[in-house]
C-alpha positions as CSV (number, residue, x, y, z in Angstrom):
1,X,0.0,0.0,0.0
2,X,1.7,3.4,-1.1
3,X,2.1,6.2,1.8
4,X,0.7,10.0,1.2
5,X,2.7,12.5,0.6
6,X,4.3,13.9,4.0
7,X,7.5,15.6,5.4
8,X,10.1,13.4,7.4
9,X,10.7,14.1,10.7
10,X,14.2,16.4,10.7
11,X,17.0,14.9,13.2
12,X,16.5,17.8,15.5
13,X,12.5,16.3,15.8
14,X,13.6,13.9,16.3
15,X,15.8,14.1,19.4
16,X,13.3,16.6,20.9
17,X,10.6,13.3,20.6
18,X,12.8,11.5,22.5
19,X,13.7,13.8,25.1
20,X,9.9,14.8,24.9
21,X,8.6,11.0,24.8
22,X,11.6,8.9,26.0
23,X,9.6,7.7,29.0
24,X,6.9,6.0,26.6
25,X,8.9,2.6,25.3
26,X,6.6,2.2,21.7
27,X,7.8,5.8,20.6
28,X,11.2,5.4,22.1
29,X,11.8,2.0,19.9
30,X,10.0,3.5,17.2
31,X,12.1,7.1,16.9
32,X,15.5,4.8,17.6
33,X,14.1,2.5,14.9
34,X,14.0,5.7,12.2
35,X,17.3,6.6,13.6
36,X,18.9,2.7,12.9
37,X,17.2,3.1,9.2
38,X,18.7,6.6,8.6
39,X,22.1,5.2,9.5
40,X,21.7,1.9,7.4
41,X,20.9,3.9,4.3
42,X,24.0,5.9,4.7
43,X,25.7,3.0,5.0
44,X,24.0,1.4,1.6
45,X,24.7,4.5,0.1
46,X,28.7,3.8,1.0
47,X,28.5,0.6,-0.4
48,X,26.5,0.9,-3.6
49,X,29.1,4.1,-4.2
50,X,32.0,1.5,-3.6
51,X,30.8,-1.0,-5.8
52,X,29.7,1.2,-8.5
53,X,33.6,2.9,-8.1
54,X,34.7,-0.9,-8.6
55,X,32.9,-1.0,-11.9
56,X,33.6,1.7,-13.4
57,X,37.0,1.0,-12.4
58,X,36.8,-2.5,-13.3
59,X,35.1,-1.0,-17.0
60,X,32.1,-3.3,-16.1
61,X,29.6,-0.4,-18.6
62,X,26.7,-2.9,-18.2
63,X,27.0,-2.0,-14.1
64,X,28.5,1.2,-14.1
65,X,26.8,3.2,-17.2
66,X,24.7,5.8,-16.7
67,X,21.3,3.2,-16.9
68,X,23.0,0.6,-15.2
69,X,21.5,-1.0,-12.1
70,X,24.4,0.1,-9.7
71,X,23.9,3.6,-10.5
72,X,19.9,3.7,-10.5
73,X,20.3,2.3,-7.3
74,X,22.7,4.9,-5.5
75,X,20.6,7.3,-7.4
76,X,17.5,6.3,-5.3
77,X,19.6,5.9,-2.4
78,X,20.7,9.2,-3.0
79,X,17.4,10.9,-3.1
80,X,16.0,9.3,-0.2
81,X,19.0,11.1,1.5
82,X,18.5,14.2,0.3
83,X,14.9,13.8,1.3
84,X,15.5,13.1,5.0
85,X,18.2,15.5,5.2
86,X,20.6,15.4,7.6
87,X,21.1,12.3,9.4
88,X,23.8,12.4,12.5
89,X,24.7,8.9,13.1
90,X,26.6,9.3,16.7
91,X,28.2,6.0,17.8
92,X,27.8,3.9,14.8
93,X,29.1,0.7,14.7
94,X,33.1,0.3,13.4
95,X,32.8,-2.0,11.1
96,X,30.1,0.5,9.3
97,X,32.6,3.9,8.7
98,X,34.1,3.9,5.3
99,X,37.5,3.1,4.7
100,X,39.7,5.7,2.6
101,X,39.2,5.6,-0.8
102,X,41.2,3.4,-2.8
103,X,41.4,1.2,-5.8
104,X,44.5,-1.8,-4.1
105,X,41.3,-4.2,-3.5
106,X,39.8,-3.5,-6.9
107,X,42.7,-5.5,-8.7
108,X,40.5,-8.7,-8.1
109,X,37.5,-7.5,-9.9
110,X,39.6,-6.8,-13.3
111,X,37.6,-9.1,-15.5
112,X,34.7,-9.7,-17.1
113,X,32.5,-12.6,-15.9
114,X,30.7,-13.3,-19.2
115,X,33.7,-13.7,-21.4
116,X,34.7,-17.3,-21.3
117,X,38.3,-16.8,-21.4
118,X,38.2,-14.4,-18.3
119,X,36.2,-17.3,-16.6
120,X,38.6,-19.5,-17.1
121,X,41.8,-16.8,-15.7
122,X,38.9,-15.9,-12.3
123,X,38.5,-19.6,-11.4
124,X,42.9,-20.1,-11.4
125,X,42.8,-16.8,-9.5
126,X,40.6,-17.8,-7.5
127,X,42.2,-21.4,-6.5
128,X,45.7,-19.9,-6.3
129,X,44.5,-17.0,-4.6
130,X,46.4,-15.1,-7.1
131,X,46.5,-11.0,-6.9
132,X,47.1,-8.5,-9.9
């Protein structure tokens, strides 16, 4: 069933509810629940932009082009983020802030999985655990 039209709640609302409504438990969970699904798009949004730097990288156009799955998703991810607006994100989990940008890892992606001979050279890599 598609929602109506209607403004998110800013950050700021947000932690005034909580302060406000803290003692109630449902809107507690509830407001930390928006909060948990702010932070998780953010961190889609991180991933989505590291893959779609891979392919591009990795000169996959089929993922990377401008129609290409990879980019119509951070697009929407993108939007979404621009519609909530600020997020904040105090105390998130280590294992969820980015790592500095760089292309060392992407060395393993430098093929193309539908070319049979490429096939062939990823499964070898793959056994021998092989790096470019």
């Amino acid at each position: 069933m598609p929602l109506p039209p209607f403004e998110p709640p800013t950050l700021a609302e947000l932690r005034e509810w909580y302060r406000r409504y803290g003692k109630n438990d449902d809107i507690w969970r509830l407001i930390l629940e928006v909060q948990h699904s702010r932070e998780l798009l953010a961190h889609l949004r991180w991933q989505l932009d590291k893959a779609d730097r891979i392919a591009e990288w990795a000169e996959f156009g089929r993922l990377s082009g401008k129609a290409a799955p990879l980019r119509a998703a951070l697009d929407t991810i993108c939007a979404e983020m621009r519609r909530i607006g600020p997020i904040g994100g105090k105390g998130k989990p280590e294992h969820w802030r980015p790592t500095p940008r760089s292309t060392d890892d992407m060395a393993a992606y430098d093929y193309d999985p539908d070319a049979p001979s490429d096939h062939a050279a990823l499964v070898a890599a793959r056994r021998h655990g092989r790096r470019r």
